[in-house]
N, CA, C and O atoms as CSV, one atom per row, in Angstrom:
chain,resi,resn,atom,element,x,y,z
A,1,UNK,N,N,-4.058,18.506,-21.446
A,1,UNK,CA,C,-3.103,17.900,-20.561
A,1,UNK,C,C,-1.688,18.332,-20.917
A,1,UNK,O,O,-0.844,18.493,-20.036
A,2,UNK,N,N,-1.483,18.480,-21.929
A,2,UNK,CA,C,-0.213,19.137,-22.305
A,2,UNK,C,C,0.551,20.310,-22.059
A,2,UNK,O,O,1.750,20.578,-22.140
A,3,UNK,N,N,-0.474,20.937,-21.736
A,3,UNK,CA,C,-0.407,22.461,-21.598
A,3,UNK,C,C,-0.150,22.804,-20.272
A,3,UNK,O,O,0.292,23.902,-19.933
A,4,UNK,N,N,-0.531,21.498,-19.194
A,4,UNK,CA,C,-0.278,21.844,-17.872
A,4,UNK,C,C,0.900,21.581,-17.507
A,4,UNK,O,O,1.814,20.841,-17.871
A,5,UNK,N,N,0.604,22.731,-16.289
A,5,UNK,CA,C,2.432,22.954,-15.930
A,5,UNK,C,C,2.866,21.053,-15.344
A,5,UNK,O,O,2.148,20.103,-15.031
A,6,UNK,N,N,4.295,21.234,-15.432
A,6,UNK,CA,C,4.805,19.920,-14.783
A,6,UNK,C,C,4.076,19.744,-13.298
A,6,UNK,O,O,3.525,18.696,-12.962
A,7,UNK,N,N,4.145,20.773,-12.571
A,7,UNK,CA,C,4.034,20.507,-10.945
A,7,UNK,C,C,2.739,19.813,-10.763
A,7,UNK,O,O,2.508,18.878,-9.997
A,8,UNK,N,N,1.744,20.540,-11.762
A,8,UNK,CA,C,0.453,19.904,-11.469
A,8,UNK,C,C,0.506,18.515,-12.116
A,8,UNK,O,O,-0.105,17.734,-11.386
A,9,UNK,N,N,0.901,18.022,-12.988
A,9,UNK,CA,C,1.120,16.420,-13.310
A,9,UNK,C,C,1.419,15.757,-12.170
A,9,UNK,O,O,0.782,14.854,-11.627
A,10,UNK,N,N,2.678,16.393,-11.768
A,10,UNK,CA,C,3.533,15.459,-10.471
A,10,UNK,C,C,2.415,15.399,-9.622
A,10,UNK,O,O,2.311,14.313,-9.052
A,11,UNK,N,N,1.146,16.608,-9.237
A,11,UNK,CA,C,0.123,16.810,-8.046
A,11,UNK,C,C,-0.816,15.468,-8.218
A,11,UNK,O,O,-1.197,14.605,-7.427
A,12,UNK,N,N,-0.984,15.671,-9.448
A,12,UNK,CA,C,-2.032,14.976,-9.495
A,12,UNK,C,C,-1.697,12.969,-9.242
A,12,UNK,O,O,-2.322,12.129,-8.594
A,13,UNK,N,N,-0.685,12.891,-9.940
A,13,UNK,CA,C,0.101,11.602,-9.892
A,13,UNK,C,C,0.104,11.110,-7.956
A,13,UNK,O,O,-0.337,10.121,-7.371
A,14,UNK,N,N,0.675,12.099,-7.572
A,14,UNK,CA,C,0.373,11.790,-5.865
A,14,UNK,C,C,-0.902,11.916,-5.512
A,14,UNK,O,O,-0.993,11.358,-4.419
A,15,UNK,N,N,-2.034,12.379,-5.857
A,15,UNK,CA,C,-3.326,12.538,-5.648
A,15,UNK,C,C,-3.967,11.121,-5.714
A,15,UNK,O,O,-4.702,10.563,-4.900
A,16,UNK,N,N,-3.325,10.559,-7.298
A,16,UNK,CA,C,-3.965,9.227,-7.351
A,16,UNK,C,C,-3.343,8.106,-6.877
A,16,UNK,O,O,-3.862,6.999,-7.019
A,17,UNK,N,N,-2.493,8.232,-6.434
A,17,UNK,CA,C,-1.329,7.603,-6.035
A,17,UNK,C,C,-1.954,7.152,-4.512
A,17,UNK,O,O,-2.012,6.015,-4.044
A,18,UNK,N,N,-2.510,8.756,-3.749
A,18,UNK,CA,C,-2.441,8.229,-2.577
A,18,UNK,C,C,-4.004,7.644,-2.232
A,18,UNK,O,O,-4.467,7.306,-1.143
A,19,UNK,N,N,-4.604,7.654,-3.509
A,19,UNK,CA,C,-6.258,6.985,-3.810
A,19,UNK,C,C,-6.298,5.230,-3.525
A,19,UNK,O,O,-6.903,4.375,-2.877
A,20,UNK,N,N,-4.908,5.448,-4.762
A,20,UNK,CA,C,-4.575,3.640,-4.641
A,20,UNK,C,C,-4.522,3.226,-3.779
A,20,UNK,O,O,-5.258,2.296,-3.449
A,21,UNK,N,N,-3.727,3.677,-3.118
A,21,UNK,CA,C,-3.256,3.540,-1.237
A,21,UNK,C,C,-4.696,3.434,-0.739
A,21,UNK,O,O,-5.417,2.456,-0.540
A,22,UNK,N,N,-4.845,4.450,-0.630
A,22,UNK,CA,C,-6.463,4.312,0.693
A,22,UNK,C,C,-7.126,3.281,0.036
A,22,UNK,O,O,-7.326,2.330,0.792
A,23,UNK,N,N,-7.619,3.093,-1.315
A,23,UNK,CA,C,-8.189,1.834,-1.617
A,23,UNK,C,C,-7.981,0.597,-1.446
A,23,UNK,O,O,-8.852,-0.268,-1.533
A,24,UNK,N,N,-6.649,0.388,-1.154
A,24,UNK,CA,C,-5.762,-0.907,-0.720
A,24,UNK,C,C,-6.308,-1.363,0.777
A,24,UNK,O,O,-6.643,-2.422,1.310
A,25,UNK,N,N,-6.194,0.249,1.215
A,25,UNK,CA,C,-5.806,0.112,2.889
A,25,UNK,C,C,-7.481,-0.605,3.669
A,25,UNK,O,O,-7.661,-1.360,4.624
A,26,UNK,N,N,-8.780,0.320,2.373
A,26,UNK,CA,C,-10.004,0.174,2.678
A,26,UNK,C,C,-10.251,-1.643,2.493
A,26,UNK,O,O,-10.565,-2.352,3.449
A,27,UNK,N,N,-10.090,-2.033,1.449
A,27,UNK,CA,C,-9.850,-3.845,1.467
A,27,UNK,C,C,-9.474,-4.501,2.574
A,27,UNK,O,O,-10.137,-5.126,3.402
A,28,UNK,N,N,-8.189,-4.255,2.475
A,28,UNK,CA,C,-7.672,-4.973,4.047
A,28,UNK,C,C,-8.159,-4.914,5.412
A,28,UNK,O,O,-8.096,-5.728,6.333
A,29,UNK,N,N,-8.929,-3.128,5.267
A,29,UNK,CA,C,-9.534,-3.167,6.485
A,29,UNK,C,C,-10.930,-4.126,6.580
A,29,UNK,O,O,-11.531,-4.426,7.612
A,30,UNK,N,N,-11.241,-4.492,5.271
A,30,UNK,CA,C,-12.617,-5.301,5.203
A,30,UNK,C,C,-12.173,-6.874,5.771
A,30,UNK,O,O,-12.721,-7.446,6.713
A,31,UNK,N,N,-11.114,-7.377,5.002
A,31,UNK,CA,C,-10.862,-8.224,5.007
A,31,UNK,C,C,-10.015,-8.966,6.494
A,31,UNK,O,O,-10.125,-10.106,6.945
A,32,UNK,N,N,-9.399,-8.111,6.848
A,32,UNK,CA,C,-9.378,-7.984,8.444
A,32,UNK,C,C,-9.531,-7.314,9.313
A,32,UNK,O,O,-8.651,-6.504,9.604
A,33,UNK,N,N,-10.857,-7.416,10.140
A,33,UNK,CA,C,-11.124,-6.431,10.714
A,33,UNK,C,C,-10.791,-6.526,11.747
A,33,UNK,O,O,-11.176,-5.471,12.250
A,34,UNK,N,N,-10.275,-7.119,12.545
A,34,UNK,CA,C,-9.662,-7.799,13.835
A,34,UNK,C,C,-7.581,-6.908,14.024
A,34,UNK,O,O,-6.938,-6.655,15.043
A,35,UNK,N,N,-7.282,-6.749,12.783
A,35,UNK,CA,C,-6.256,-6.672,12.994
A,35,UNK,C,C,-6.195,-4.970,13.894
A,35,UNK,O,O,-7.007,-4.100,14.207
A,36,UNK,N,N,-4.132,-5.303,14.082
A,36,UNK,CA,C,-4.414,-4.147,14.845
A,36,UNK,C,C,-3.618,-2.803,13.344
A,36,UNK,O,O,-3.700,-3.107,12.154
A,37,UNK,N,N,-3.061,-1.687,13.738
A,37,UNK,CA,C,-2.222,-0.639,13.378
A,37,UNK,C,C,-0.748,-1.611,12.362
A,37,UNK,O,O,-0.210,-1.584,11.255
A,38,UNK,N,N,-0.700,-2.108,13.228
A,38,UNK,CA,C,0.695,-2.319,12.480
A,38,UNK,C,C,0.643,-3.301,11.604
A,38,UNK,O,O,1.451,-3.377,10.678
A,39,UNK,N,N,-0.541,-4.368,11.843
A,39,UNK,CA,C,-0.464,-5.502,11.167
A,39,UNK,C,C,-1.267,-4.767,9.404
A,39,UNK,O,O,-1.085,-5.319,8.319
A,40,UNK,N,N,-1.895,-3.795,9.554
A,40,UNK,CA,C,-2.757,-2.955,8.269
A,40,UNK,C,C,-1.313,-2.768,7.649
A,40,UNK,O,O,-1.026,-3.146,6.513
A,41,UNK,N,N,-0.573,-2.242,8.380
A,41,UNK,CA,C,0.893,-1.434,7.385
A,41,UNK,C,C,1.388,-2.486,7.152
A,41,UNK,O,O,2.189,-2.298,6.235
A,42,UNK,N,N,1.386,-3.577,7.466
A,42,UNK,CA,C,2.123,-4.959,6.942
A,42,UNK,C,C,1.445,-5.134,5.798
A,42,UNK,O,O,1.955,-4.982,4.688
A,43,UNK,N,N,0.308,-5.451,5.995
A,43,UNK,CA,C,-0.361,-5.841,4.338
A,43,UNK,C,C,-0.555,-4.985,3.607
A,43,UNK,O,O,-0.670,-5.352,2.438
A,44,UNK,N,N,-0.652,-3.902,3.797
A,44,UNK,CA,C,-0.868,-2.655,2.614
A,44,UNK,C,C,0.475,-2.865,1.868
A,44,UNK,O,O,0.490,-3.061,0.653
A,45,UNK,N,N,2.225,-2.794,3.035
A,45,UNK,CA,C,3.415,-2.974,2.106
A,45,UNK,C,C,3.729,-3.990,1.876
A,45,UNK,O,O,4.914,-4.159,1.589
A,46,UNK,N,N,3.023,-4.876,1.892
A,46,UNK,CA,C,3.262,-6.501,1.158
A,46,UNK,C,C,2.548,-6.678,-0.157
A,46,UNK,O,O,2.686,-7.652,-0.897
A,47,UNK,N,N,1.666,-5.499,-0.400
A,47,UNK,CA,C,1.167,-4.944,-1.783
A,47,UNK,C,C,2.284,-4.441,-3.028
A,47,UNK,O,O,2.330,-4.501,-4.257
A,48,UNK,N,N,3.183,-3.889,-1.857
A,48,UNK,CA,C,4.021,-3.184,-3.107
A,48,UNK,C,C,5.587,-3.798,-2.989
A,48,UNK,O,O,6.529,-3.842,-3.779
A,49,UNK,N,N,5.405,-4.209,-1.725
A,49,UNK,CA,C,7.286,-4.879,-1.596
A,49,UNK,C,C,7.357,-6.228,-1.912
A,49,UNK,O,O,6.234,-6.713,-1.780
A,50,UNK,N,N,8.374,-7.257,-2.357
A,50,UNK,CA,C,8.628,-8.194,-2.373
A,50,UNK,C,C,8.593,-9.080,-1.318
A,50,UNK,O,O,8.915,-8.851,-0.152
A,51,UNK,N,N,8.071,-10.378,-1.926
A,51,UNK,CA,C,7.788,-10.948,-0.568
A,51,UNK,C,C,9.531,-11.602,0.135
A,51,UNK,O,O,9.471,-12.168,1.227
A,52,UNK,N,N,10.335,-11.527,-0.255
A,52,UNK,CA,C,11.923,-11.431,0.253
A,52,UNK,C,C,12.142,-10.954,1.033
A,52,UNK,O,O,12.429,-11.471,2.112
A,53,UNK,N,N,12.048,-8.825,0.595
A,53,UNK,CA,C,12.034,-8.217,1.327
A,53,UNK,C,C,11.378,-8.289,2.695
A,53,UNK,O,O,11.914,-8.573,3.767
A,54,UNK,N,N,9.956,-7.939,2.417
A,54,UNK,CA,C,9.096,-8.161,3.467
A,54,UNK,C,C,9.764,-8.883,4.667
A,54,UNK,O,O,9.930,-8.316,5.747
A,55,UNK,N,N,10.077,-9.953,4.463
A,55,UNK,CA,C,10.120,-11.210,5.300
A,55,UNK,C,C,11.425,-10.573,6.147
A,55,UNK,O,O,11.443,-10.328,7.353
A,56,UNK,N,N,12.701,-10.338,5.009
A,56,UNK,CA,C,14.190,-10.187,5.655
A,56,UNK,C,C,14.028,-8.410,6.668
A,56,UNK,O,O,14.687,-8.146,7.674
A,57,UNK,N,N,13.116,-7.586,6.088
A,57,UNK,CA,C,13.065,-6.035,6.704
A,57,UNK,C,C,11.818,-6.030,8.211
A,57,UNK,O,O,11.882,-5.484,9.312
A,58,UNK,N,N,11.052,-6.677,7.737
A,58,UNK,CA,C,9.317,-6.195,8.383
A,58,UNK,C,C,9.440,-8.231,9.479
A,58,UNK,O,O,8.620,-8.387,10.385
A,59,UNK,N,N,10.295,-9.229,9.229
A,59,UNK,CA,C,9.948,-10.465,9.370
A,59,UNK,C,C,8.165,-11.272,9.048
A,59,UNK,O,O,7.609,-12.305,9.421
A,60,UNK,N,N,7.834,-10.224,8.261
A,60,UNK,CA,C,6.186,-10.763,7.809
A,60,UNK,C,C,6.015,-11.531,6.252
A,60,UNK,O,O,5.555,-10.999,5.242
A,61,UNK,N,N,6.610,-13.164,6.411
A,61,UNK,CA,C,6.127,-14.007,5.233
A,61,UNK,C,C,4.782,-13.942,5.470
A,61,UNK,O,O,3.916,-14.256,6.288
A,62,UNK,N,N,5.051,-13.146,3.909
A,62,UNK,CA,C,3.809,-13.026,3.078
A,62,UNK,C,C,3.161,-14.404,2.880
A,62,UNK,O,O,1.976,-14.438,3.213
A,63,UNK,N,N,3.692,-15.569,2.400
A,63,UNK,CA,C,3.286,-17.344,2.279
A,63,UNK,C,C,2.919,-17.258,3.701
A,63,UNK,O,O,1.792,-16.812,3.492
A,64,UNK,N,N,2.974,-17.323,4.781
A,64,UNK,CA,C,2.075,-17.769,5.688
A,64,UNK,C,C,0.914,-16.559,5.993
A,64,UNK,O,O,-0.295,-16.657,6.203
A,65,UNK,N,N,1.648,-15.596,5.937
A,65,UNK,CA,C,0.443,-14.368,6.853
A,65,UNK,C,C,-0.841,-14.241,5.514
A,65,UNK,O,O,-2.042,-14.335,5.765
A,66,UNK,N,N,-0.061,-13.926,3.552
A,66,UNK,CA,C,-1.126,-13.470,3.047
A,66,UNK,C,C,-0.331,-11.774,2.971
A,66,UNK,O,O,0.672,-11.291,3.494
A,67,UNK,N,N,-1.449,-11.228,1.981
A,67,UNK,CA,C,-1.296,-9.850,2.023
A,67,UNK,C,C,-2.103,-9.003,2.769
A,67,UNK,O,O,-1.903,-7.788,2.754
C-alpha cells in the first residue's frame, strides 16, 4: 500500500466511498419503497448532513420525516 501512487489511493477512497453511498441508498430503498426520486436523496443526505441543515437548506426535519 505504500508503494502506490497517490492517485490510486484517492481512486480507490472514491470507489469505496461511492459503495457506502449505494449501500445507504439500497436500505432506504428497502425501507421505503413507496417513496419517490427526491424523497431517496432526502434520506440518503440526512445520512451525512445535519439535521439543522437539512431542515433550513432541503426543509426535510429529519425528527418528523426520519432518515
Amino acid at each position: 500500500y505504500r508503494k502506490m501512487p497517490v492517485w490510486r489511493k484517492l481512486q480507490q477512497v472514491g470507489e469505496l466511498s461511492d459503495m457506502v453511498r449505494q449501500l445507504a441508498m439500497n436500505d432506504i430503498r428497502r425501507r421505503y419503497p413507496q417513496a419517490g426520486e427526491r424523497e431517496l436523496k432526502l434520506r440518503l443526505a440526512s445520512r451525512w448532513i445535519e439535521p439543522e441543515l437539512m431542515l433550513k437548506a432541503f426543509g426535510w426535519d429529519v425528527e418528523k420525516e426520519g432518515y
